[in-house]
N, C-alpha and C positions, 0 to 999 in steps of 0.2 A: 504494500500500500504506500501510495507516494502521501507523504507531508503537504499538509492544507497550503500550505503557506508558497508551498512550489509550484501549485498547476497552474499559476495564472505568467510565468515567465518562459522562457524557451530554455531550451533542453538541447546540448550539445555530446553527443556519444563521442569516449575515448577511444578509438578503433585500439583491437586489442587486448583491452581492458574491460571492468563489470563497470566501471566508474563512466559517471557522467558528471559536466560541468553545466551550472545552474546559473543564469546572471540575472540580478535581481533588478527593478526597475530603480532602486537609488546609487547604481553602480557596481554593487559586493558580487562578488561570487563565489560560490561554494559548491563542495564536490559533493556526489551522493550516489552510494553502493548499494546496488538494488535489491545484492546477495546480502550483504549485512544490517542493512537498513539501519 
């Protein structure tokens, strides 16, 4: 289950990797493993 807080930004896949990069509408970004959650 994704985090409320992240489905309203876009979603960038690490090819390779479980990880994805999240950019938030005030600039930040943060990574988020969809196997570890």
């Amino acid at each position: 289950m994704v985090p409320p807080f992240f489905t309203n930004w876009p979603w960038v896949d690490l090819p390779g990797t479980d990880w994805q990069l999240v950019s938030t509408s005030d600039g930040k970004k943060y990574y988020y493993n969809n196997r570890t959650k």
